[in-house]
C-alpha positions in Angstrom: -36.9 -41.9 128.7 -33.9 -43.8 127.5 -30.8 -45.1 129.5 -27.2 -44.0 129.2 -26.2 -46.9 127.2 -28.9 -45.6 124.4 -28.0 -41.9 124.3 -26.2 -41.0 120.6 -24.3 -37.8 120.7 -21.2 -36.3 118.6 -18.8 -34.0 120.9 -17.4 -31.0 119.0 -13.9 -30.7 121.6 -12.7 -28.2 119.5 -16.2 -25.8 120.7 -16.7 -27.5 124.1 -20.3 -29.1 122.9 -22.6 -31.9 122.5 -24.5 -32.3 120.0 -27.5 -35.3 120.2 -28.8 -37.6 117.8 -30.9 -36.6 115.3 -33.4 -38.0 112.8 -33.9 -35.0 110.1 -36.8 -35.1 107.4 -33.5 -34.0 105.0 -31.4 -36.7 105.7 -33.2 -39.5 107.4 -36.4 -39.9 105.1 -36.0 -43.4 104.7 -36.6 -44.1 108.6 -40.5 -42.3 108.4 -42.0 -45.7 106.6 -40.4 -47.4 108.7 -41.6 -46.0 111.8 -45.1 -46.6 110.7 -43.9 -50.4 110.1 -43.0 -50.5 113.5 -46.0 -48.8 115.0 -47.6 -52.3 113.4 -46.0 -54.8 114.2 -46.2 -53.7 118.0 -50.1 -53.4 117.3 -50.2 -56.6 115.8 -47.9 -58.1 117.8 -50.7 -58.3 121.4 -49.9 -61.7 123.1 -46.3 -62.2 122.1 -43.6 -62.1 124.3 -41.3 -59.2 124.9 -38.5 -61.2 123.3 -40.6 -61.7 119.9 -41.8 -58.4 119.6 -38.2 -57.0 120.0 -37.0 -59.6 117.5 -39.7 -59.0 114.8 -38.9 -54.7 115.8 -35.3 -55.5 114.9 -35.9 -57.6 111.7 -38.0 -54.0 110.4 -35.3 -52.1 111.5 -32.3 -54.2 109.9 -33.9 -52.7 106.8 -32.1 -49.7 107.8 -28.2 -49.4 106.5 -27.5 -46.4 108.7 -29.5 -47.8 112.2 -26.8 -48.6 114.8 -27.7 -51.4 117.4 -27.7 -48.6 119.6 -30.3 -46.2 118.0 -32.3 -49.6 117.4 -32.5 -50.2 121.1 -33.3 -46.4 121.7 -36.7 -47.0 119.3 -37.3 -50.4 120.8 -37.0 -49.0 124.3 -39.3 -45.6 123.0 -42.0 -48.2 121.4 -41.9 -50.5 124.8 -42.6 -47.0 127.4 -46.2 -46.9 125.4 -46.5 -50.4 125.8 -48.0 -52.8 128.5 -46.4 -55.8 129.4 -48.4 -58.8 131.2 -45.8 -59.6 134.1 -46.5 -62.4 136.7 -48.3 -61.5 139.7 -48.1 -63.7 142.9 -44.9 -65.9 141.7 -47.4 -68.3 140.1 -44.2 -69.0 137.5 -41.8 -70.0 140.3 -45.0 -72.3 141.6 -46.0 -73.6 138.6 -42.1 -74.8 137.7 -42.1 -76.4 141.5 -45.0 -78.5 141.0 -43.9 -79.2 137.4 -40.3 -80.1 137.9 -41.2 -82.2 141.3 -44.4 -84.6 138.9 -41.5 -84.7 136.1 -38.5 -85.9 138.4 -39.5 -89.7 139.4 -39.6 -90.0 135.4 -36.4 -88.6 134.3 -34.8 -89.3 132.1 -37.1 -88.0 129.7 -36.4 -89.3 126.1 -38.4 -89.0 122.6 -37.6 -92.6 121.8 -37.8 -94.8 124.6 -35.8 -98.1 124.6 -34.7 -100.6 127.1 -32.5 -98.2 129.2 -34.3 -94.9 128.9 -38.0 -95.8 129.1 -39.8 -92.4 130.1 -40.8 -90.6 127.0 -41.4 -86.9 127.3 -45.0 -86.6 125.1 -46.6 -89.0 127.9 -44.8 -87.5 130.8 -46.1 -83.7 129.7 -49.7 -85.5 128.7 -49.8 -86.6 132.7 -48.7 -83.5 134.0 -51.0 -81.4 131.8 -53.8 -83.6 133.0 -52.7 -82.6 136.8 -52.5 -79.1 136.2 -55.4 -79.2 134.4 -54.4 -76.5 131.6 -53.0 -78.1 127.7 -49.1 -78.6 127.7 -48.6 -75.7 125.5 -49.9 -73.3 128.1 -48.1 -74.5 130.7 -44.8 -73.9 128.4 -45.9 -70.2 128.4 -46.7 -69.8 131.6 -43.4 -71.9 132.8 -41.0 -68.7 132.9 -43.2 -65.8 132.6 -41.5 -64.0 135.7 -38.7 -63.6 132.8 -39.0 -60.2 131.8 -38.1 -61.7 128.7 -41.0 -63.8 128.6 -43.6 -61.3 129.4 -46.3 -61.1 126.9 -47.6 -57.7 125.5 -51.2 -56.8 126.8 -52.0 -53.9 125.0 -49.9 -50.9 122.9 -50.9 -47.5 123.0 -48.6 -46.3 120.2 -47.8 -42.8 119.2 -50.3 -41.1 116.5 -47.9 -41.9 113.8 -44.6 -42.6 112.3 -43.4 -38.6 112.4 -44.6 -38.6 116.6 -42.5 -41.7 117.1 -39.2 -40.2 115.7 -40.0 -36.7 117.0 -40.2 -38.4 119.9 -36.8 -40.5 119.6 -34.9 -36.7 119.1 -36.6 -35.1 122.5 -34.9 -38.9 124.2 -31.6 -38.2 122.8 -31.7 -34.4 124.3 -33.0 -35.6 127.5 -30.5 -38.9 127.8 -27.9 -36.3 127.4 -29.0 -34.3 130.7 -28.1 -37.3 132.5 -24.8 -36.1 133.4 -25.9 -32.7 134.0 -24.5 -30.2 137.0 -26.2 -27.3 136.0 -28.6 -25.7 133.3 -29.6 -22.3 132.3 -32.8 -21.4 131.1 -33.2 -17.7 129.2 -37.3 -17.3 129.0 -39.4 -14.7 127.3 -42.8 -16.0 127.6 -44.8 -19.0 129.0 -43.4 -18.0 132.4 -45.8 -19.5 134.5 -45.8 -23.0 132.7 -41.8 -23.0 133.2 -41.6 -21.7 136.8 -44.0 -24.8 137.6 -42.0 -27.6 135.4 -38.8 -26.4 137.4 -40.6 -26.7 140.7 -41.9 -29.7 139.8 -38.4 -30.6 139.0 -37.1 -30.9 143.0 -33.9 -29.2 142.0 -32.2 -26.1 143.6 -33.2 -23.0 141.4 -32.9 -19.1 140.9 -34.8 -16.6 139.1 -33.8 -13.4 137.9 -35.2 -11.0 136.0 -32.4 -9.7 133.1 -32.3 -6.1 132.2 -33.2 -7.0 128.4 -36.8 -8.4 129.8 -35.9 -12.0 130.1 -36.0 -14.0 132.8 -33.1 -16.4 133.9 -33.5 -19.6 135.6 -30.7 -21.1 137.3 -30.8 -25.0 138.2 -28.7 -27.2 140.4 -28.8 -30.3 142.3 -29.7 -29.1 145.7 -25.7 -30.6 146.5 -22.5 -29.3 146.0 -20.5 -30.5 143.2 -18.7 -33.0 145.7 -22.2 -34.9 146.2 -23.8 -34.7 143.0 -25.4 -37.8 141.6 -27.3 -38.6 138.4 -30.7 -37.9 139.5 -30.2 -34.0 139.7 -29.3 -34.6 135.8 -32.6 -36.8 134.8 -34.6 -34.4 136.9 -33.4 -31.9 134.8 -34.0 -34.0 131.4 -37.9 -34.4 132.5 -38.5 -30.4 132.3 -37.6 -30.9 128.4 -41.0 -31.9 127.3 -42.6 -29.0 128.9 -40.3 -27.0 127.7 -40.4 -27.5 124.6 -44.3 -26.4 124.3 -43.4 -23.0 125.1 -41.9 -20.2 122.8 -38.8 -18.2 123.0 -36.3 -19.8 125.1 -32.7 -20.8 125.2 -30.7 -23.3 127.5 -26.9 -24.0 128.3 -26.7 -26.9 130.3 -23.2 -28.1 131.5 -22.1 -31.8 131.4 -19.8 -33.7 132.6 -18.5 -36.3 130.1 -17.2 -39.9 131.3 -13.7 -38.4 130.9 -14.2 -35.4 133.4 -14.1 -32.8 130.8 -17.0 -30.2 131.1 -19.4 -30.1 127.7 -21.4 -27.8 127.2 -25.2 -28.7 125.4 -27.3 -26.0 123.8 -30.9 -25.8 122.5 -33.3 -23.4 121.8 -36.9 -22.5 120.8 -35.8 -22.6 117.4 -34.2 -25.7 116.7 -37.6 -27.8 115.5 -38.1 -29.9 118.5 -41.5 -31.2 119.3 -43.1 -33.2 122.3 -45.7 -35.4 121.4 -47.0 -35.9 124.3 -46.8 -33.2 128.0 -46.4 -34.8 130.9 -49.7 -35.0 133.3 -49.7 -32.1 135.7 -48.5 -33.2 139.1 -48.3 -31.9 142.5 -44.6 -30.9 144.1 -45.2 -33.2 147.0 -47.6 -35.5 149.0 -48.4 -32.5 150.9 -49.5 -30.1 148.3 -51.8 -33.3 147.2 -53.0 -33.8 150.6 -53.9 -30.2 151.0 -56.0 -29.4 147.7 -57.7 -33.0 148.3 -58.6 -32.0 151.3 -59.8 -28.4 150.5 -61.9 -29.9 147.5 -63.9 -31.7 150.2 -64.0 -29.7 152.5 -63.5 -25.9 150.9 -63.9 -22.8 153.3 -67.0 -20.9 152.8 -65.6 -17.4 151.7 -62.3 -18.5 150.5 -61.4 -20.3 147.1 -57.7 -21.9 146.8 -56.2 -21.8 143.6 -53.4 -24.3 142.5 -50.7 -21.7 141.4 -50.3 -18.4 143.2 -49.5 -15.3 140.7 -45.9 -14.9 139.6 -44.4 -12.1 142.5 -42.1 -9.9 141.2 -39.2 -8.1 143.1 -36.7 -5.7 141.3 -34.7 -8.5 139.2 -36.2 -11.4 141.8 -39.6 -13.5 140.8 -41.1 -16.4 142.8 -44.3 -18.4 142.4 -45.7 -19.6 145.7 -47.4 -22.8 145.5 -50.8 -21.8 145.8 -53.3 -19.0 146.5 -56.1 -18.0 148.7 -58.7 -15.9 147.6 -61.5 -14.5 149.2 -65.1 -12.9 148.0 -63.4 -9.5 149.5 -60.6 -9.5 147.3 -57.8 -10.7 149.7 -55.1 -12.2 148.5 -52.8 -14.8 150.4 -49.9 -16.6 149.1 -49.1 -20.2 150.5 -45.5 -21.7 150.3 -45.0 -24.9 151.4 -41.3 -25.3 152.6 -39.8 -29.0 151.6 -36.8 -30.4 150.6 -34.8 -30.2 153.7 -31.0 -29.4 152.8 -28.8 -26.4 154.1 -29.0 -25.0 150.5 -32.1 -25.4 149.8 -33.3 -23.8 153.1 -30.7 -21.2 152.7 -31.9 -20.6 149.5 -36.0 -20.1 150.3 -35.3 -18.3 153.4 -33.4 -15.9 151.4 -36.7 -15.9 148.7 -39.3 -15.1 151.4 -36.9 -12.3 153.2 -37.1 -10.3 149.8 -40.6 -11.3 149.6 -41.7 -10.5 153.3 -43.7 -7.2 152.3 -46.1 -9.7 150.5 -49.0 -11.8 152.4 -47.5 -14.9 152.1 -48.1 -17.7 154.7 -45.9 -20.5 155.1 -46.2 -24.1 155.7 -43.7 -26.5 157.4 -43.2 -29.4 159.7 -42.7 -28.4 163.5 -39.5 -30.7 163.4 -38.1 -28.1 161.1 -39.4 -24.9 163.4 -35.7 -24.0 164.7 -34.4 -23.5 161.0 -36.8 -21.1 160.3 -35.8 -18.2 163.2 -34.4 -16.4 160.8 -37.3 -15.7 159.0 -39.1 -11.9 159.1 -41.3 -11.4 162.5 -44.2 -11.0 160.6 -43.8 -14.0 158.9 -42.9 -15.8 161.7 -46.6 -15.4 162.8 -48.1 -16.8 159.7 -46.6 -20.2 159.6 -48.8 -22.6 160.1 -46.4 -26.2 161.0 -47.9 -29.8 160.9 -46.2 -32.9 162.1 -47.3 -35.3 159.1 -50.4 -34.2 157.0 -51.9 -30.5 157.0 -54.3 -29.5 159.3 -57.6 -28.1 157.0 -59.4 -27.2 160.3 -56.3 -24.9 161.5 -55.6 -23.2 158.4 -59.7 -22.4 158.4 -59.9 -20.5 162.0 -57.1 -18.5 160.4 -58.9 -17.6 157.5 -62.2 -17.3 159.1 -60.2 -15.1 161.6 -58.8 -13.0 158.6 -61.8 -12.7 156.9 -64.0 -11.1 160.2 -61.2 -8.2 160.3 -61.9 -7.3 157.3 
């Protein structure tokens, strides 16, 4: 993604709104061949510094009469996230310039025309330090200051599949450097539920669901803080659901920002407005534990039982919630597992509040015993299901429950 210093945006004060950069095939033709010259010079570009790939970048891009310095360093910055950089492992820079400055010192001054006062000349000096380092002087040069991130050379770019992907690209940034300042976003969904409700878990933020009376559902998300103690991070957690997002269909969003001057903006996108993601982010679990858990059931799976990633969406009068994963036997039963993270008095508020409307449900829950106390006010009956660990999961405990389950049946 981009930083704040590369976000482009036009505030309508008059409305309340802002409104994010935009390349459009109407007005901003001229930057498609353009984008494909850039997508080669980074290709042909392999073994060159940072610094001379962004130079020759901005020489293309100075082509441009309309490109600001700042929507040049957005592309630059876009074209560099699918790029690898060689940086230096082990401080062998910071060693190599030790040993180099300490042979070149009894020598200095160095001069390119020696005479009677200055008699060192630097050709001869470099010659006899190349020979102790055992590497040609022009090497050494590079390799002098390559823990300069300036100075780190490009290994390899993967590129986007074309011109059009890199500036769809640069429009999704400019929506999602916007979110930074986020406090709060509302999502209006109509479809692709179960692709949302797992990008907004994913997500780590506080959220609600609701189901609307005109068959949407609404999706509520804040910083699991009060407006006192919100930081930036709630707002570029939000900016990463965009990509996902935007694969679905028939949605809307109204997220409020706060602008440097304190005055609340309001940013709104839809389903309709053309944006595309070139690329969706890798599915991911919502924590360590989740990983832990499905790693170990994948080695060690119960017999009987099969444990699917995402539980089905439950569904209680205007209330929905997707438990993190499911347990299915070869009987037919169903259980739901939640595991219970994120540790703040809203958050736990919140879920306790979830699983109460969700109690009539076979849903299991999983927490760490240092946490047991908060959870008192749960249902009895769930009570009895939770199964608490002190660091990882234990596979063999949650099996003699299901083995247990499974022989009453």
């Amino acid at each position: 993604m981009l930083t704040s210093q590369q976000a482009l945006a036009d505030y309508d004060f008059e409305r309340g709104l802002i409104v994010p950069d935009r390349l459009t095939r109407l007005d901003h033709a001229h930057y498609l061949p353009i984008a494909e010259q850039l997508l080669r010079t980074y290709a042909d570009s392999v073994g060159a510094t940072r610094q001379q790939v962004h130079q020759r970048a901005e020489a293309v891009l100075e082509q441009l009469d309309d490109c600001s310095s700042r929507r040049m360093s957005a592309l630059i910055k876009l074209l560099d996230d699918v790029s690898q950089y060689e940086s230096d492992r082990g401080r062998q820079a910071a060693k190599l310039r030790q040993f180099v400055f300490q042979a070149a010192a009894p020598s200095h001054p160095l001069t390119s025309s020696p005479n009677g006062v200055f008699t060192s000349e630097q050709w001869a000096v470099k010659r006899k330090i190349a020979g102790l380092v055992d590497k040609p002087w022009e090497e050494i040069e590079r390799l002098l200051y390559a823990d300069v991130i300036e100075f780190h050379p490009l290994k390899s770019f993967e590129g986007y599949e074309n011109g059009a992907a890199l500036l769809a690209r640069y429009n999704v940034a400019q929506v999602q450097a916007c979110l930074y300042r986020a406090t709060r976003m509302t999502l209006w969904i109509q479809k692709d539920l179960q692709t949302i409700t797992r990008a907004i878990k994913l997500s780590r933020l506080m959220h609600r669901i609701r189901k609307l009376d005109t068959d949407e559902f609404q999706f509520t998300l804040s910083g699991p803080a009060s407006e006192l103690r919100s930081t930036r991070r709630y707002g570029v957690a939000m900016a990463k659901i965009i990509p996902k997002l935007l694969a679905c269909k028939d949605w809307r969003l109204a997220a409020s920002i706060t602008v440097r001057s304190g005055r609340p903006m309001q940013l709104l996108l839809s389903s309709r407005d053309g944006l595309t993601s070139p690329k969706m982010p890798a599915d991911e679990f919502d924590s360590e534990v989740e990983q832990d858990l499905m790693t170990k059931w994948q080695a060690a799976p119960v017999e009987g039982w099969t444990l699917n990633r995402e539980s089905e969406l439950l569904v209680v009068h205007q209330k929905i919630f997707l438990p993190d994963f499911q347990l299915v036997h070869t009987s037919g039963i169903k259980i739901h597992l939640e595991i219970v993270g994120y540790w703040t008095p809203e958050y736990i508020a919140a879920k306790l509040k979830t699983l109460q409307q969700f109690a009539h449900e076979r849903i299991w829950i999983i927490a760490q015993r240092e946490h047991q106390s908060e959870l008192t006010e749960l249902p009895p009956e769930m009570l009895k299901t939770i199964l608490f660990y002190k660091t990882k999961i234990s596979l063999s405990e949650l099996a003699e429950r299901l083995e247990t389950i499974a022989g009453t049946q």
